[in-house]
Every structure is written in structure tokens, then in C-alpha cells.
C-alpha positions in Angstrom: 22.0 -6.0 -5.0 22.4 -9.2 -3.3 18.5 -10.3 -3.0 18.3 -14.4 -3.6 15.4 -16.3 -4.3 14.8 -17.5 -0.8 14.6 -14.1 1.1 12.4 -12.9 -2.0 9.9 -15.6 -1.3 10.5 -15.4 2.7 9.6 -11.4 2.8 6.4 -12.2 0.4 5.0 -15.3 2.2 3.2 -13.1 4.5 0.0 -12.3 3.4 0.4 -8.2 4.6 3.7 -7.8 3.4 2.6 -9.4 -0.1 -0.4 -6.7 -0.1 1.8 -4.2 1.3 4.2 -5.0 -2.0 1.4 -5.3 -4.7 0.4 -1.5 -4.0 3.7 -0.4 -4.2 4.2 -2.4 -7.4 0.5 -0.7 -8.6 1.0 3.1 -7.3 4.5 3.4 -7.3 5.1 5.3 -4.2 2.6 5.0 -0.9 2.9 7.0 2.0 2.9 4.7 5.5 -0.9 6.5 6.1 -2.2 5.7 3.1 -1.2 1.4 4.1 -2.7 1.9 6.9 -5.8 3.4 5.8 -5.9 0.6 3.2 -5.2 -2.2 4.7 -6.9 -1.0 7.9 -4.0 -2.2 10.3 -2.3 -0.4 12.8 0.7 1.7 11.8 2.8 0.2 14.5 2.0 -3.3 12.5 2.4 -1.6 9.3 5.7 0.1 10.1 7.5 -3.5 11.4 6.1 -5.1 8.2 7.6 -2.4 6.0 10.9 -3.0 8.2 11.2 -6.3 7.1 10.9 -5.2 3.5 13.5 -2.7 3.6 16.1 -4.7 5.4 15.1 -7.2 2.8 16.4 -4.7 0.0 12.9 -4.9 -1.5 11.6 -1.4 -0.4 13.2 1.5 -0.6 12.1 4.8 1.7 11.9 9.0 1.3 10.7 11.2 4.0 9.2 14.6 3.3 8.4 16.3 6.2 6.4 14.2 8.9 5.2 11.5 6.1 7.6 8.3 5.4 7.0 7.0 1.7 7.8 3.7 0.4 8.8 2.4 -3.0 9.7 -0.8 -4.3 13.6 -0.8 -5.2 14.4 -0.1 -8.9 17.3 -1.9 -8.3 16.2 -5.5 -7.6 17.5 -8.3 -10.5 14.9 -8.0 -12.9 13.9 -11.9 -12.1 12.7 -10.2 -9.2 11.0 -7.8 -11.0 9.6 -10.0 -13.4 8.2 -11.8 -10.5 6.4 -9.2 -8.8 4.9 -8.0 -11.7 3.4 -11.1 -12.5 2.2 -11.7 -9.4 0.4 -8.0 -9.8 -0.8 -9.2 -13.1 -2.3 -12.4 -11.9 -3.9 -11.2 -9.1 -5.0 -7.3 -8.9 -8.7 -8.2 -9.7 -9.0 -11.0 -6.9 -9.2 -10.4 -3.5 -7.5 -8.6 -1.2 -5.7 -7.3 -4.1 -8.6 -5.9 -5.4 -10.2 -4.4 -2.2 -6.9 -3.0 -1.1 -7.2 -0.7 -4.8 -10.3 0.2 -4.0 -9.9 1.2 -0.6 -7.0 3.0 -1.7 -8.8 4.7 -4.2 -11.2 6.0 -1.9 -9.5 7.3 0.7 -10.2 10.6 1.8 -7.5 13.4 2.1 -4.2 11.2 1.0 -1.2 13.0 0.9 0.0 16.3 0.1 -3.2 17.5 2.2 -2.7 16.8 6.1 -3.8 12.8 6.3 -0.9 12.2 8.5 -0.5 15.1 10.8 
């Protein structure tokens, strides 16, 4: 993977993509309902945002059915990896960090019911 310090940095200086990247890094794998519903954004705003991730080579997709989930890449360079999870670690109990979780938590018929439908 050819990721280089400056595109890293570049894709995460936006302040949705960064949140967008710390609930991946948190939950694993997020469906692009359950980012909206979280960050309460449009999924047309959401979807371009997630765009830019995966042309970056940080995000990674899967579709099943009519739902598009999103992963971070396994296959980063683990300074990448390092980076992101200690940017998770330094900030999942401030905010948005922390509202985005709890919003996340609490949202109502996430996938595998019909949220997305």
C-alpha cells in the first residue's frame, strides 16, 4: 500500500472525515446509514466524504444487498495504524468523538433490520 504521510494527514484534516474514521477505528465495520444517522449529515455528504477515504486507500467497502459498509483498511503501514489508534485513544471521551458513540449507540433499528431500505 502506497499511503504517505501527507495524504494520511490531508484525508484526516477534515473534521467529518476524521469522525467518519474514529467510528470505523471504534466499531470496525459501519454501514453508510448508520454515519449518517450519527453524525446527522446528509448521505449524499457522507457518501463524497467516504469517497475521499477510499480513493485515499484508507477505507475499504462490502456491499450486502442495498446497504454499503465501510471498514478501515487492514492493510495500511502500521505507522498509520499506530496513528489512528492513538488518535482514538486520545480522544473517544471528548467531543464529537464521544457524542458520535453515543449517538451511535442509540440508534434505532441499525442494520441487519430494514434501517436503510
Amino acid at each position: 500500500m502506497n499511503l504517505d504521510a501527507d495524504t494520511l494527514f490531508r484525508l484526516l484534516g477534515d473534521l467529518t472525515r476524521l469522525r467518519v474514521v474514529m467510528l470505523l477505528q471504534q466499531a470496525g465495520e459501519l454501514c453508510v446509514c448508520e454515519l449518517t444517522h450519527t453524525l446527522d449529515l446528509s448521505q449524499p455528504k457522507i457518501s463524497r466524504h467516504l469517497a475521499h477515504l477510499r480513493e485515499g486507500g484508507l477505507l475499504l467497502t462490502r456491499r450486502d444487498g442495498l446497504w454499503m459498509y465501510y471498514r478501515i483498511n487492514p492493510d495500511l503501514p502500521g505507522w498509520a495504524q499506530d496513528i489512528l489508534q492513538a488518535t482514538l485513544a486520545g480522544n473517544a471521551a471528548s467531543d464529537p468523538f464521544q457524542d458520535d458513540q453515543r449517538a451511535l449507540a442509540d440508534m434505532p433499528n441499525r442494520p441487519g433490520a430494514a434501517c436503510c431500505a
